[in-house]
TORRO-683877 format. One record per residue (C-alpha): x negated, y negated, z negated; residue in three letters; residue number from 0; chain. Coordinates in steps of 0.001 Angstrom, whole numbers. Last residue first. Layout:
! residues N
((X, Y, Z), 'ALA', NUM, 'A')
...
***
This chain:
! residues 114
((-2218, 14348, -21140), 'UNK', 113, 'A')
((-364, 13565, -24687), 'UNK', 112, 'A')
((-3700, 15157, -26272), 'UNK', 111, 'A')
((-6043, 12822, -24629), 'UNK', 110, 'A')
((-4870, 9874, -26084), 'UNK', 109, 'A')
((-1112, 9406, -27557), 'UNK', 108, 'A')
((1536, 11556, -28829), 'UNK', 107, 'A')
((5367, 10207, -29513), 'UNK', 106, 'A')
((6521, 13478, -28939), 'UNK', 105, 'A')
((9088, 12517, -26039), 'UNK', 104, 'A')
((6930, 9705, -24367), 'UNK', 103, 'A')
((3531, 11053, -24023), 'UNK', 102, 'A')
((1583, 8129, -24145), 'UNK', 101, 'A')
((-1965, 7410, -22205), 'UNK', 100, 'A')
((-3965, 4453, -23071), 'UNK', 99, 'A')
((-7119, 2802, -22210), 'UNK', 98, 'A')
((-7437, 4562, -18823), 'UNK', 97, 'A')
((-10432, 3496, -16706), 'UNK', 96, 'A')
((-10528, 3916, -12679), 'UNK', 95, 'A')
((-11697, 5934, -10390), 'UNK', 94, 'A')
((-10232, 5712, -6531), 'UNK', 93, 'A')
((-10445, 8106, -3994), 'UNK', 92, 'A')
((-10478, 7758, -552), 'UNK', 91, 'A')
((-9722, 9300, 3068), 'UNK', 90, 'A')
((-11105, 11906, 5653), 'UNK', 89, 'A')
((-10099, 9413, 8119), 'UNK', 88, 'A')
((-12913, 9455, 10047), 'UNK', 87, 'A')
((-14080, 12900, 10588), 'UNK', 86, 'A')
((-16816, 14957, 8280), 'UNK', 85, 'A')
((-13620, 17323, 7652), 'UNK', 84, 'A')
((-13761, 16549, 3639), 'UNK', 83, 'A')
((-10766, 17237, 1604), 'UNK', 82, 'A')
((-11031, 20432, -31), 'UNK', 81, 'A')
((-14568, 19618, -995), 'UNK', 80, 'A')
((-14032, 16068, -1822), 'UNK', 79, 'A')
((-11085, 16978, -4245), 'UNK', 78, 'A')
((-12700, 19707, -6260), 'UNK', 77, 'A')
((-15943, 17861, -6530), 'UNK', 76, 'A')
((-13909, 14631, -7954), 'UNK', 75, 'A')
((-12176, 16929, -10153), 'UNK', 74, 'A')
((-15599, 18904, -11413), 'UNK', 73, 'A')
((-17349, 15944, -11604), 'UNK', 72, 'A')
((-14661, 13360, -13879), 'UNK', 71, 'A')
((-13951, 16440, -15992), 'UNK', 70, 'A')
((-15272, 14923, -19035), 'UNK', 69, 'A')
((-13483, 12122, -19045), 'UNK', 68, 'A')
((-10357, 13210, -19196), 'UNK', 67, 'A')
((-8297, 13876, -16608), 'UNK', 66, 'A')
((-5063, 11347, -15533), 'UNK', 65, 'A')
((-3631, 12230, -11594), 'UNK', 64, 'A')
((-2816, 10387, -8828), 'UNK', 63, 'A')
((-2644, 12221, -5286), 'UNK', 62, 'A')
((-1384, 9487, -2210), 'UNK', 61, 'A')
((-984, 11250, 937), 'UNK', 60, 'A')
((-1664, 9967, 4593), 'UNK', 59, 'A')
((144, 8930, 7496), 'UNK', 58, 'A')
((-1661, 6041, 9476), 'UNK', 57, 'A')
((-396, 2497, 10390), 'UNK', 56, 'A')
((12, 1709, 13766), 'UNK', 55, 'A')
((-1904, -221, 16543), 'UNK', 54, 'A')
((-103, -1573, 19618), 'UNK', 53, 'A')
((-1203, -1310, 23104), 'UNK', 52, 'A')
((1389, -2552, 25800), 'UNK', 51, 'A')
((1554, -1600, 29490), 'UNK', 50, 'A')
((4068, -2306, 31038), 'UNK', 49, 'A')
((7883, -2251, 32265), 'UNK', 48, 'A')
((7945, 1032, 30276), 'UNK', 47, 'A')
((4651, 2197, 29163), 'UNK', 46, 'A')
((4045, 2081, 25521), 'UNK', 45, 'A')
((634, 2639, 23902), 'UNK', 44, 'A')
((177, 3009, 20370), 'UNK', 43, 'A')
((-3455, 2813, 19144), 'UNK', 42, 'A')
((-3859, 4313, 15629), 'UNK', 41, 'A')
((-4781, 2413, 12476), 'UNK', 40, 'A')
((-7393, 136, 12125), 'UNK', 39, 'A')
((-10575, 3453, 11057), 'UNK', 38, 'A')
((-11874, 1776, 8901), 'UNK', 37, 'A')
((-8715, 1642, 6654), 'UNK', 36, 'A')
((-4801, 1835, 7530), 'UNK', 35, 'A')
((-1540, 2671, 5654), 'UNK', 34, 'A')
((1308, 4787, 5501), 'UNK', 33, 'A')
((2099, 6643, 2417), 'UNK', 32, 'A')
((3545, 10586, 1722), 'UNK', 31, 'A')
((3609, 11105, -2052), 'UNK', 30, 'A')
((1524, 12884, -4770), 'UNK', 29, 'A')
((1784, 13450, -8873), 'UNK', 28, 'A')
((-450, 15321, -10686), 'UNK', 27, 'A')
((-330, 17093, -14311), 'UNK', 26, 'A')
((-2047, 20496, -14045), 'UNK', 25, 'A')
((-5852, 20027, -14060), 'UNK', 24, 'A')
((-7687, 22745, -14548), 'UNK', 23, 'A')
((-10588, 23152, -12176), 'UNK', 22, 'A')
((-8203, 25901, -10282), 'UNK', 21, 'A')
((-5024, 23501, -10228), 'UNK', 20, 'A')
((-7185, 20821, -8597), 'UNK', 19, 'A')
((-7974, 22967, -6000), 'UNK', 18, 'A')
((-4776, 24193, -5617), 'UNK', 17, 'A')
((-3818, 20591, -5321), 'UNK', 16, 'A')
((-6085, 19671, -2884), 'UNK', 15, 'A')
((-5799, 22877, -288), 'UNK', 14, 'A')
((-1918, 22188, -318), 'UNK', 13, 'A')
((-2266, 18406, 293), 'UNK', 12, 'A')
((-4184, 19078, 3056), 'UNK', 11, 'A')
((-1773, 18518, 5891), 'UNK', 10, 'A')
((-1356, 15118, 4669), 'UNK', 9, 'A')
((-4730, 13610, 5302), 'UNK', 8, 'A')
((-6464, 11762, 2436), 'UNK', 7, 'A')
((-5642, 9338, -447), 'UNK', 6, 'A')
((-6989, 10068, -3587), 'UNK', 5, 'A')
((-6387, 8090, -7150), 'UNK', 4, 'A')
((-8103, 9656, -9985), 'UNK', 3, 'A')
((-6840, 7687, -13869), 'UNK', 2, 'A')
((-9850, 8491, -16148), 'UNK', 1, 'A')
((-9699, 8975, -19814), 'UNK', 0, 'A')
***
């Protein structure tokens, strides 16, 4: 199993997930985060009594989601497509091993508790 981390411009959280929901995976989680990469933020400049240039983090959304191994192309394919302006700041995503996965109220464990 594979735990799938993206982060990647709000305003296309829509276009992800129904991606994602069309390659068949339905369990996903996503939240609004703040953060920077190459790109340092974005300059803030403030004007009163001065000039001051600041930089600021950047919004962007955090999808995780749990697939099994097998669908490591088709999810990673799904995301970068619905993701990908060719701008900086398109975003991330993570892969990383899953040795366990436990659905709590059956007791299940592996790939069938996904």
């Amino acid at each position: 199993m594979l735990k799938i981390e993206a982060i990647f411009r709000p305003e296309r959280v829509n276009t992800v997930v129904a991606a994602l929901l069309e390659v068949g995976v339905t369990g996903l989680h996503y939240q609004n985060v703040t953060g920077q990469g190459q790109q340092q933020g974005v300059e803030v400049v403030t004007a009163r009594g001065g000039q001051s240039t600041t930089r600021s983090a950047v919004p962007k959304t955090l999808l995780v989601t749990v697939i099994p191994d097998n669908k490591k192309d088709v999810v990673l394919e799904a995301i970068v497509s619905s993701t990908r302006s060719g701008e900086i700041g398109d975003g991330k995503i993570f892969v990383t091993n899953v040795d366990e996965v436990i659905r709590i109220r059956t007791g299940e464990s592996g790939e069938v508790a996904l």
